[in-house]
C-alpha positions in Angstrom: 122.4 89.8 40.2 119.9 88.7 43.2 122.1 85.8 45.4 119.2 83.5 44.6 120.3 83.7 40.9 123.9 83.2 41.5 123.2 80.3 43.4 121.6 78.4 40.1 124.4 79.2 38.3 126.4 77.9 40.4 124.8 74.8 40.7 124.3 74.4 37.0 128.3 74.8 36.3 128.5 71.8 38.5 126.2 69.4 36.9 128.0 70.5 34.3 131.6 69.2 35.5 129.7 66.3 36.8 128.1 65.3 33.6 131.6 65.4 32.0 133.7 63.8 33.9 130.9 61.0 34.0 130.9 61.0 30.3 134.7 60.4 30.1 134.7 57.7 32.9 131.8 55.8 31.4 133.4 56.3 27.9 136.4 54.4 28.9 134.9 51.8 30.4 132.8 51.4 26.7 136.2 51.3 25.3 137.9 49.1 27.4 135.0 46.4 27.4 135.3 46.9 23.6 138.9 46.1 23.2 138.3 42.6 25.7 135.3 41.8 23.8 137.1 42.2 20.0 140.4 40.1 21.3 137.7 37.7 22.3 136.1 37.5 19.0 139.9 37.2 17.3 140.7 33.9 19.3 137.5 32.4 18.6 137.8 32.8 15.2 141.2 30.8 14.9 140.4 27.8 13.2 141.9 24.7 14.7 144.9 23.1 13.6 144.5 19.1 12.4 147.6 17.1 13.3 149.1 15.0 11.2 151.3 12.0 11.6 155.1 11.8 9.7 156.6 8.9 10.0 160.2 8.5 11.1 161.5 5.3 10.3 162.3 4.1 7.0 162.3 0.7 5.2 161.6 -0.8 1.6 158.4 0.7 1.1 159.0 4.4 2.8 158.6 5.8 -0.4 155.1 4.9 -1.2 154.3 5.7 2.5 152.8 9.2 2.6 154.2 12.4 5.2 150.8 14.3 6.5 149.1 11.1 7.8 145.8 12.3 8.7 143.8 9.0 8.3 144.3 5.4 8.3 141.5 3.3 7.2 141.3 -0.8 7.4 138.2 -2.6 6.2 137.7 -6.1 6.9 136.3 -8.2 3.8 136.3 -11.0 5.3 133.5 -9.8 7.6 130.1 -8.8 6.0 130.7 -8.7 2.5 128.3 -6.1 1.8 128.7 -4.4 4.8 132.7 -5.4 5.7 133.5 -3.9 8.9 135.9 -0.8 9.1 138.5 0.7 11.3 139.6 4.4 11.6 142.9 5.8 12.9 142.8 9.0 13.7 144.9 9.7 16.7 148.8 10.7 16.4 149.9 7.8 18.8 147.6 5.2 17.3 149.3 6.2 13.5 152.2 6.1 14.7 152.4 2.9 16.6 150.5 1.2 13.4 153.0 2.7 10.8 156.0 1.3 13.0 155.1 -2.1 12.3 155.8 -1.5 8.7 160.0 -0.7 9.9 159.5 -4.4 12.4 159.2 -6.7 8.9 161.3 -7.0 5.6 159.6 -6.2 2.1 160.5 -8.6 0.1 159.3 -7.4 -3.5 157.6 -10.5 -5.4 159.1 -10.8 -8.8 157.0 -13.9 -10.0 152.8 -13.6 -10.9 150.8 -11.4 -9.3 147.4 -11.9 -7.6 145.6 -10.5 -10.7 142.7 -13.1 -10.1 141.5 -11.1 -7.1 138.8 -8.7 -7.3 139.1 -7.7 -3.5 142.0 -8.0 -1.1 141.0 -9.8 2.2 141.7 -6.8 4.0 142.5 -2.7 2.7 144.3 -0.5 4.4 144.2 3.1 3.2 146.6 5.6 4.4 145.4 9.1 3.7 148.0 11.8 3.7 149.8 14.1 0.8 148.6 11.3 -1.3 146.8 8.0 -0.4 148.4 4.5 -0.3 146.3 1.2 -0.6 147.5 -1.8 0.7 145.9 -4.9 -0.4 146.4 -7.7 2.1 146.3 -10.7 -0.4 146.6 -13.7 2.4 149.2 -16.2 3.9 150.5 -19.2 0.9 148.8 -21.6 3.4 148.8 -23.1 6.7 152.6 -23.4 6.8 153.9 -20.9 4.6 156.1 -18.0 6.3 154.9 -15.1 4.2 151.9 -13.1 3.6 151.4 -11.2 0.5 150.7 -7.7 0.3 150.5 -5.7 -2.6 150.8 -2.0 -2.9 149.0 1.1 -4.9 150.4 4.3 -4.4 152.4 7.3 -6.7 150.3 5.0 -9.9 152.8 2.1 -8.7 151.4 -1.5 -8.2 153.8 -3.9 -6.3 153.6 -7.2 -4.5 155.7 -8.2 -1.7 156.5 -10.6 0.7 156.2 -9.9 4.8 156.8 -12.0 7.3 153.5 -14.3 8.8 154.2 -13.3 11.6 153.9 -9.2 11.5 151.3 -10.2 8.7 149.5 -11.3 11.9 150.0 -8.6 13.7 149.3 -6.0 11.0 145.5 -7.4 11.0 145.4 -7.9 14.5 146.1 -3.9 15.1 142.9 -3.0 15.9 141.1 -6.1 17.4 141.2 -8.8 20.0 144.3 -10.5 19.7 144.3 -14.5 20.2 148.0 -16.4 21.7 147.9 -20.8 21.7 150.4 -20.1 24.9 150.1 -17.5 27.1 149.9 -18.7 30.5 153.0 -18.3 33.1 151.6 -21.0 35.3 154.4 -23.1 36.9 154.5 -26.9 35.0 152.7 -29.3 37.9 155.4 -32.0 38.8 155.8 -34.9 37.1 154.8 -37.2 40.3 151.6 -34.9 40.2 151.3 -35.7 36.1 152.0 -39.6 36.5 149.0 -39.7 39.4 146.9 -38.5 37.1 148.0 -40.1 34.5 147.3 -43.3 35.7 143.4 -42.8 37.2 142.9 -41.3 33.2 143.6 -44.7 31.4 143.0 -46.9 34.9 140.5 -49.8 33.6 141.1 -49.5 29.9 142.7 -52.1 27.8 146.4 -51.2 26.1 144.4 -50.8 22.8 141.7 -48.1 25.0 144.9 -46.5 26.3 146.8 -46.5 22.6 143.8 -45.3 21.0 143.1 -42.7 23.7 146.7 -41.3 23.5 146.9 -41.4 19.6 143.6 -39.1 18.8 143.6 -36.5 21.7 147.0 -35.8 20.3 145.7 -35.9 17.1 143.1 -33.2 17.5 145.5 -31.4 20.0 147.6 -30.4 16.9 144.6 -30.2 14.5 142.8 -28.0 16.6 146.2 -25.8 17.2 147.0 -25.6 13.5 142.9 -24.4 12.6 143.4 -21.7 15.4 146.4 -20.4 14.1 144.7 -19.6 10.4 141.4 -18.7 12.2 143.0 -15.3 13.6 143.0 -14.0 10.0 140.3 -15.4 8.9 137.4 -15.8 11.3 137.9 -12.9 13.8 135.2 -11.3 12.8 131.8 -13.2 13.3 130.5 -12.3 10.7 133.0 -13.3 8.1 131.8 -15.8 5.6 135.1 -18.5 6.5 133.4 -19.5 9.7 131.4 -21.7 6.6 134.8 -23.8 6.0 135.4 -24.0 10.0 131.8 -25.1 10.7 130.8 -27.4 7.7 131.7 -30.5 5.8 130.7 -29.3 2.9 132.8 -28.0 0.0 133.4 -24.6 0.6 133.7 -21.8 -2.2 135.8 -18.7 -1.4 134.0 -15.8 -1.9 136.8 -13.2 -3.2 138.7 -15.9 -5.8 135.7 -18.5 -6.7 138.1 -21.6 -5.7 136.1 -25.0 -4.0 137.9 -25.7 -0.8 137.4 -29.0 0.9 139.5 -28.3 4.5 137.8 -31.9 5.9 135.2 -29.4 8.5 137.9 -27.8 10.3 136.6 -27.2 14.2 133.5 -29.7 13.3 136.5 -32.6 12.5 137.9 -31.5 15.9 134.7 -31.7 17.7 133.5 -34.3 16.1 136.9 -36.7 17.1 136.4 -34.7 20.6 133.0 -37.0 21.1 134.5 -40.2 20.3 137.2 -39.5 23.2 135.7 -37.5 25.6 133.8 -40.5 27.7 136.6 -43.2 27.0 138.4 -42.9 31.0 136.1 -44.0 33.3 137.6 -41.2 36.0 134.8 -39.1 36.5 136.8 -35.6 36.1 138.3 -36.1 33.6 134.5 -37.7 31.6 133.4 -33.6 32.6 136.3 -32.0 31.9 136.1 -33.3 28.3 133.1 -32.9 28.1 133.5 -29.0 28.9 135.8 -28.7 25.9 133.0 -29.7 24.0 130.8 -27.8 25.0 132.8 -24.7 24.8 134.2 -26.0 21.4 130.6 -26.1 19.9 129.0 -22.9 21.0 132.2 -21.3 19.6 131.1 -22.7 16.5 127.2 -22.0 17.1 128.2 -18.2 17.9 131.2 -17.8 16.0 133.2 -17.3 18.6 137.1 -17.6 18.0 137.9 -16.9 21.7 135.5 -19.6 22.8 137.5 -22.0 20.7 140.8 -21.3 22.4 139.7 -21.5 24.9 138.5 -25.3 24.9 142.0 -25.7 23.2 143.0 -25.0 26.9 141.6 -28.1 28.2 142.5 -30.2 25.5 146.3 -29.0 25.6 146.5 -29.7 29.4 145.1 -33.1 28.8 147.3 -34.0 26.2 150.8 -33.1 27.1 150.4 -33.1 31.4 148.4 -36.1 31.9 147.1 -38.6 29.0 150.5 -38.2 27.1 153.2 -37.3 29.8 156.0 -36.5 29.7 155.2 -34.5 26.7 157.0 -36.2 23.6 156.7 -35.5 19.7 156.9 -37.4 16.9 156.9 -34.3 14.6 157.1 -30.8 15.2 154.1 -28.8 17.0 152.5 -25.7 15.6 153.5 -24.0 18.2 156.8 -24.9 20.5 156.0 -22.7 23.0 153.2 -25.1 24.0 155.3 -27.8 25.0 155.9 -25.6 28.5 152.7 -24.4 28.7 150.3 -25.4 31.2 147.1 -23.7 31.5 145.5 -25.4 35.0 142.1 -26.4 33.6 142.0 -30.2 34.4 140.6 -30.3 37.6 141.9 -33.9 37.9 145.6 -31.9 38.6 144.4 -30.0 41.2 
């Protein structure tokens, strides 16, 4: 064998080696991009867990409450009626902080008729879960009562109870604006401050001007108080077809149980005493300041809005119990007792 040959042999055995130790590098390399690419594939294919809500605190009604809360669903009716406007809760805290209302009232189960002459509760609440609970929210006995009425389906169980008006309130007012007749923490102006102005109010008018004066702005003070309080559950939503009874004179037919209403116009009563007042003082700031709870009090009305007509209660209050009738005395008791220390610093005549 020529050295020429032996050379190429040589050469050949170490392509040779090359090629295989190569092939075993690059084959672990294919096998370790394999392995990362298959765990890969293994976590993306893990379907997501939903979370679910259990409640924790019990009361009368835990039983028909369902574990696995997934949903919670509130429709209006008293909004559009074909349309009514709807509320999903989906998140764990906002279940949860809903649900625990339920534990902050008494159920009072209603042993005497039921409300079998509604079609349609004013509002539903559907709670979705192992099994789904319907809670018809059948309205407040009136203006003064303390109770709502709510009636439960759930487990093929129908019963009614009594809550307080107060978390009935608040139950509704979960997942909208929420309205207060108080809720100002100005300081009380002094009552030297009150009697000034006071007396450039009802300067120039006769006893009878100043009686009369005193008498109605008081007069559709509480009137106006009383209307707000039941228009939270009924006329938060613009749309809903109550803002009728609020706006109107006319005889007013509820939509869900057929009964004619006649509530004397409501916030058009109000505005319309409001005009026969509002220009009485001859002091000039308090003429426009009267005026401006007018106007505010009528495009409420005109847009259906209920926060523009709390907020001309503002002016009305402030004129009523810090200046045309100070010191604030009652001759029966207000809607609200809070009010009574409650000053909201929109008469510009105290400034």
């Amino acid at each position: 064998m020529n050295m020429k040959k032996f050379y190429i042999i040589i050469l050949l055995i170490l392509i040779t080696i090359l090629l295989i130790i190569l092939g075993l590098y690059l084959g672990n390399m294919f096998a370790n991009k394999i392995d990362v690419d298959m765990s890969k594939v293994e976590i993306d294919n893990t379907e997501p867990t939903n979370e679910v809500y259990n409640p924790i605190k019990t009361n009368e009604i835990s039983e028909y409450i369902p574990k696995n809360i997934k949903e919670i669903t509130l429709i209006n009716n008293m909004s559009d009626l074909t349309n009514p406007t709807t509320y999903h809760l989906t998140e764990i805290e906002q279940m949860e902080k809903f649900i625990n209302l339920f534990a902050k009232t008494h159920w009072n189960e209603r042993q005497d008729a039921k409300y079998d002459t509604f079609d349609d509760a004013l509002w539903e609440i559907h709670i979705i879960g192992e099994f789904e609970c319907l809670l018809k929210m059948q309205g407040i006995g009136g203006i003064n009562s303390q109770s709502g009425v709510v009636q439960i389906e759930a487990r093929d169980d129908i019963k009614d109870y009594y809550i307080s008006r107060e978390m009935y309130m608040e139950i509704l007012a979960f997942t909208n604006e929420k309205y207060y007749l108080h809720d100002s923490n100005l300081e009380v102006p002094s009552q030297e401050k009150c009697y000034a102005a006071q007396t450039q109010v009802l300067d120039e008018l006769t006893e009878n001007e100043k009686e009369n004066l005193q008498e109605n702005i008081r007069y559709i003070h509480i009137k106006l108080e009383r209307e707000l309080l039941d228009g939270v559950r009924l006329i938060k939503d613009k749309n809903s077809p109550y803002w009728e009874d609020f706006t109107s004179y006319e005889v007013f037919t509820d939509p869900f149980t057929g009964t004619k209403i006649d509530n004397g116009g409501r916030f058009l009563y109000v505005l319309d005493e409001l005009v026969k007042i509002k220009d009485v003082s001859k002091n000039e700031k308090a003429k426009q300041d009267l005026q401006k709870a007018y106007n505010i009090l009528k495009e409420g009305m005109d847009e259906h809005s209920l926060k523009k007509c709390f907020e001309a209660h503002k002016i009305i209050h402030d004129y009523d119990y810090f200046i045309i009738n100070t010191p604030v005395h009652l001759d029966f008791p207000p809607p609200d007792w809070e009010g009574v220390t409650n000053y909201f610093g929109l008469a510009s005549i105290l400034e």
